[in-house]
N, C-alpha and C positions, 0 to 999 in steps of 0.2 A: 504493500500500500504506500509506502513512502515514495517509489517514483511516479505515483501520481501526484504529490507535492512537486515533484520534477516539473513536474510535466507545466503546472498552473503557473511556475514560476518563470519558464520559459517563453510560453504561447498567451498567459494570461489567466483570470480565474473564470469569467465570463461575456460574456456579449451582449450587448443591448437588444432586448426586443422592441420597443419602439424608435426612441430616435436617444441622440446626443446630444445635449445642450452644451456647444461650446460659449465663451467669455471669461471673463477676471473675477474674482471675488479675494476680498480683503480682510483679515482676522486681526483684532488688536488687542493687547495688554497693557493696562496702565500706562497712561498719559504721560511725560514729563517736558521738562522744559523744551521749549522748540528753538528754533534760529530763525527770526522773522524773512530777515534781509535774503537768504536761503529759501524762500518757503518753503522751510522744513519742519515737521513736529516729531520730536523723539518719542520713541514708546520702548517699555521697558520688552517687550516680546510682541513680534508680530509677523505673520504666513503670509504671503501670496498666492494665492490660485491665478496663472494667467499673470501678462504685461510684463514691464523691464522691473528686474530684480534689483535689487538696494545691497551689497555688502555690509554698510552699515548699520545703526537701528533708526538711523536718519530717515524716512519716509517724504516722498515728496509726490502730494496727490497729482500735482497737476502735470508734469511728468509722467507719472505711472497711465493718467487718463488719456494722454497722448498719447503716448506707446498702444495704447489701444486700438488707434486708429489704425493699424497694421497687423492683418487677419491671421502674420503667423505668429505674433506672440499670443493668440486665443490659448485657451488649455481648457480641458474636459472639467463642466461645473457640477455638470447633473445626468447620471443614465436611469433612463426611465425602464421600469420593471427589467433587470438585468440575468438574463438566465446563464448558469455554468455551461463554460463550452462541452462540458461530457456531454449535455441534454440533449445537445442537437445529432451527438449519436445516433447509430440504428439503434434498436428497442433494444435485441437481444444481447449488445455491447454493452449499455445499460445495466441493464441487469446485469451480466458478469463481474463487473464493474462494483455493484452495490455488494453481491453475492462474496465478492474477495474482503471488502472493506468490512462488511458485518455492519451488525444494528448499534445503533447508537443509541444514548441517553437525547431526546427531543426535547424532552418537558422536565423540570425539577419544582416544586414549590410547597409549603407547607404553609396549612393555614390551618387557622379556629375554624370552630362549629362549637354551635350550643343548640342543642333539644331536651324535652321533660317526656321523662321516660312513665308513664301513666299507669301501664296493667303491662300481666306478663304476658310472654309469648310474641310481644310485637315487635314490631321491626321500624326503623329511618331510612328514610329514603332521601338521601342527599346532594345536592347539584351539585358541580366541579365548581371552583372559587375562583374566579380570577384569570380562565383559563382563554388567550385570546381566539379570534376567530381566525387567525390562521393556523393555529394548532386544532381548532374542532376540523378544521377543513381538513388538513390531514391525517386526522384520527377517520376521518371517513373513505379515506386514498387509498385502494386497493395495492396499490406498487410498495408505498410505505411499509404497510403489512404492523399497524400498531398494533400494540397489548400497553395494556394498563394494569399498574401493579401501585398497590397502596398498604401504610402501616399505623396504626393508629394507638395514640397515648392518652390517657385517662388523667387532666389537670387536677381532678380533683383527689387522686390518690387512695380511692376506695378499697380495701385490701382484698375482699373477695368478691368485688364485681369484674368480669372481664371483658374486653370490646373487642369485638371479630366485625373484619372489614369483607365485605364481599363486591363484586363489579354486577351492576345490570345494565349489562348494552344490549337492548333489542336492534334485531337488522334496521338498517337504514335511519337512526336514532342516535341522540347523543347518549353517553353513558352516563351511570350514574352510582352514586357508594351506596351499598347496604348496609346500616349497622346493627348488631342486634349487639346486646347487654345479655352477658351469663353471669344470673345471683343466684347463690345457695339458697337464699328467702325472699321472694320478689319486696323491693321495697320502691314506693316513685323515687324518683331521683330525680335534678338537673344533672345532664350530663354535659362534660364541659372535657370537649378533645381537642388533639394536635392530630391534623392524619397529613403525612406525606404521601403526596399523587409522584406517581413517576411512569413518563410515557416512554417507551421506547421503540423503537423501528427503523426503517432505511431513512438515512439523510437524504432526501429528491435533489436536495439542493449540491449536495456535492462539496461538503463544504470538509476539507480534508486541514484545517486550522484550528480543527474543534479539540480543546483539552484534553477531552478521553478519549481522542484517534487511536489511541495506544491500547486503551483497554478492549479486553476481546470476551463480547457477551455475544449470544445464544439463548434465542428463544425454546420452547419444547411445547406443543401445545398437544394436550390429550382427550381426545372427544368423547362423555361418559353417556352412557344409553340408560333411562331408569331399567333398576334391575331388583331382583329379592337378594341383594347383599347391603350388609351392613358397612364391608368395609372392601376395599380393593387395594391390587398392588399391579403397576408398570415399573419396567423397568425402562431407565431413561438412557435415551442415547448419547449423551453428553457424557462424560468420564471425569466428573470435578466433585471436590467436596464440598462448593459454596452454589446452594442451590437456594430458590427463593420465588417461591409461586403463589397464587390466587386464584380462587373458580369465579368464574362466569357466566352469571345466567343469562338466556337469550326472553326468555316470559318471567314472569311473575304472579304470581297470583294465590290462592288460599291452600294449594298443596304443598306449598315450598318456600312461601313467606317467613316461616318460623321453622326452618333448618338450617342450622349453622353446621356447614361444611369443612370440616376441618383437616388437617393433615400434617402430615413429617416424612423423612427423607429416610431414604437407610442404608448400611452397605453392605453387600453381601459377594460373595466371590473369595476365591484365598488370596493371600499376598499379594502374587503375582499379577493377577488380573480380577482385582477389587473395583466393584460397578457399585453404580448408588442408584436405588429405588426410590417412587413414589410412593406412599400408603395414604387412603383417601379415606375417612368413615363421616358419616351423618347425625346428626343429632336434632332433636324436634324439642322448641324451647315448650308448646305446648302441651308435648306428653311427657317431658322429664326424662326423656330416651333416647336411646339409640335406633333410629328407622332406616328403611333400603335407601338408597342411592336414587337421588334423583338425576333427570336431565342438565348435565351443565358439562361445559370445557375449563379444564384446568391449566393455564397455563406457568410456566418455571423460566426464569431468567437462569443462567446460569453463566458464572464468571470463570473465563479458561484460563488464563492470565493473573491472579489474586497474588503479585507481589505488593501489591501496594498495602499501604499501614491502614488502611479504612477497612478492609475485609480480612475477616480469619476467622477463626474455629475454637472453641474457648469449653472444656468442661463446665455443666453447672455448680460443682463444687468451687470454683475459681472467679466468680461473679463478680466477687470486689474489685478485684485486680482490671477486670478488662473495663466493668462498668467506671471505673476511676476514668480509666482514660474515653471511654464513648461518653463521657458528661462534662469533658473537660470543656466544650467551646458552646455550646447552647443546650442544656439537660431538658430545656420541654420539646426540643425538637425528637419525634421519632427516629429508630434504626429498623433497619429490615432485618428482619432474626427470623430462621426458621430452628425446630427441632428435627434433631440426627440421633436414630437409633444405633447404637454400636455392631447390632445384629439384624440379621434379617427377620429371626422370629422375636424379637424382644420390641417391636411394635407395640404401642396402645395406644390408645384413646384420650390422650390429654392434649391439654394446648398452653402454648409458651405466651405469660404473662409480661409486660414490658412495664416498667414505673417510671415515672420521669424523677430525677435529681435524690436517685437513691443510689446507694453501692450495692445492694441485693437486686438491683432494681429487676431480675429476669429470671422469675419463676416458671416451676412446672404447675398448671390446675389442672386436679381432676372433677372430674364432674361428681356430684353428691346426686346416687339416687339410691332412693329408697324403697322404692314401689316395685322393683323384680323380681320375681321368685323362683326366676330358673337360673338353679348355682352354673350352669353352660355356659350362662350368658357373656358378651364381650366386657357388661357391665362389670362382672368379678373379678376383673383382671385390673393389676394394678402394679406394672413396673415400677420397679426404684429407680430413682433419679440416677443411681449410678450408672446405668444402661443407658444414658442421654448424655447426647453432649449439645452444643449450639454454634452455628454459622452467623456472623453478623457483619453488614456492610452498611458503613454509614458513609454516603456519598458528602452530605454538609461538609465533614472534615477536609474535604477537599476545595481551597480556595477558589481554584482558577476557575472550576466546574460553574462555584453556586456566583461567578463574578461572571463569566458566561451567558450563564443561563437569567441570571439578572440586566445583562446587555440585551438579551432580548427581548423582552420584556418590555422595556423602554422604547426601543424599534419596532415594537410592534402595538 
């Protein structure tokens, strides 16, 4: 990928699709004294775009305006809608093209939400915050090929309520967060969250200056059929231990409104050729249980590349240590943490709790129920924490990224 930075550096990065505005434009910094006699006024810092250049910091307008008068001091002021020269490629170079570079981080941003959480069993249905309309546009761009992946933290620090984020993107539709609350005793609440959005997919644009050019992610998307299981296992094609997924419903409605879909990662294979799995199971906030699988896609980011100091692998007995350093630059912002089964069969049915500006702050829950009476059940089972460990990738910590992805923003 790097000799296509060659490549923009030599021939260019883009081309105008409409036209060029050539002329002069003039930038200035603080005023200071001038030389009348000269008509000149000094300025402590100041650019030219276009006309005769000054060695000096001497500026002398009426000069420079002259110079004007003569069409080959013009220089380029304005290109209107500017597409990457790769665009104008055939289709299928294109693609090859995006296919060697891989997906990129598109979107980063976290924000608030506040809802009053009323009776159990129910669910939030939340809009994206902030997100502009060139990013929805390409959330709908089949080439792009986005997934949305989100993680979400509880301001108010409730020790046994937990927040599970889920995606509903109906075709042809903007997406949108699902949240439900899992309480041992339903109580109302104000809920008051942080949830980090993060889009990812092909850059259309081609833009090969992007901070994480370097970083090498991989989508995995697995299509789930309702079925009479409670719990399921794929194994993924990806070969990493920093894995990091979310399901996605395509409907909504009273069969699937109040199941929280949960999951963890696992690795099975000997030494040699050790592979990491999915494990998917279902839970119904309405019946206190575990229910079959419903309709949805799951998809897994996965990071191939994870030298960097933002992602790694951390035992739960070691929380303090890693949590010191994931809270050192903003503690109410989310991390994306999944759970990792040590074994293939030491799988269960719990979910990884996140606390903002704690050093424990990343527990295992399991679910409290009381209502089953068949000892079989997936209910009875209950790993030790020692059989888990955790995967956590905080993008924030990375300057350039969230300086980036805040440039855009403003451009856009």
């Amino acid at each position: 990928p790097r000799k296509f930075r060659k490549i923009t550096e030599e021939f260019g990065k883009f081309v105008p699709k409409e036209e060029v505005i050539l002329g002069a434009r003039a930038y200035f910094v603080d005023t200071n004294t001038g030389d009348s006699s000269k008509n000149c006024t000094r300025y402590t810092n100041f650019k030219l775009i276009g006309g005769k250049k000054f060695i000096s910091k001497d500026f002398n307008e009426t000069e420079w305006r002259e110079s004007l008068e003569e069409f080959r001091n013009w220089d380029c002021i304005k290109i209107k809608n500017p597409t990457s020269i790769f665009y104008h490629l055939p289709e299928n170079l294109r693609e090859e093209i995006l296919s060697l570079v891989g997906k990129k981080i598109l979107y980063l941003s976290t924000e608030s939400y506040e809802y009053k959480l009323l009776k159990p069993g129910s669910h939030k249905i939340l809009e994206l915050k902030n997100v502009s309309k060139d990013i929805l546009e390409i959330l709908q761009d089949k080439n792009a090929d986005c997934s949305i992946f989100a993680t979400v933290v509880d301001k108010k620090k409730v020790n046994n309520d937990i927040f599970n984020c889920q995606i509903f993107w109906p075709p042809n539709q903007e997406p949108k967060l699902i949240i439900h609350c899992i309480q041992k005793k339903f109580k109302e609440r104000k809920c008051n969250l942080k949830i980090m959005l993060m889009i990812i997919g092909y850059d259309l644009n081609f833009n090969f200056d992007r901070p994480d050019f370097n970083i090498q992610i991989k989508v995995e998307r697995h299509d789930y059929s309702a079925s009479k299981n409670q719990t399921q296992k794929y194994p993924l094609e990806s070969d990493s231990t920093h894995c990091f997924g979310i399901p996605v419903l395509r409907k909504l409605d009273d069969s699937n409104n109040s199941l929280v879909i949960g999951h963890q990662f696992y690795n099975f294979g000997n030494d040699e050729n050790e592979r990491t799995g999915l494990y998917t199971f279902s839970y119904c906030l309405k019946k206190n249980h575990f229910v079959y699988l419903p309709d949805f896609t799951f998809y897994t980011f996965v990071i191939m590349n994870y030298s960097s100091n933002y992602t790694g692998m951390s035992s739960l007995n070691h929380t303090k240590f890693i949590n010191k350093f994931l809270t050192k630059r903003d503690s109410l912002k989310p991390k994306f943490i999944s759970l990792y089964s040590t074994k293939e069969n030491n799988c269960d049915t719990v979910l990884l709790k996140q606390k903002s500006n704690e050093l424990d702050g990343i527990k295992i829950k399991y679910f409290k129920i009381t209502n089953c009476r068949n000892n079989d059940c997936i209910c009875k089972n209950k790993i030790s924490k020692g059989n888990f460990k955790y995967a956590y990738f905080d993008p924030n910590q990375d300057k350039n990224l969230i300086s980036y992805m805040e440039n855009l923003k403003l451009n856009n």
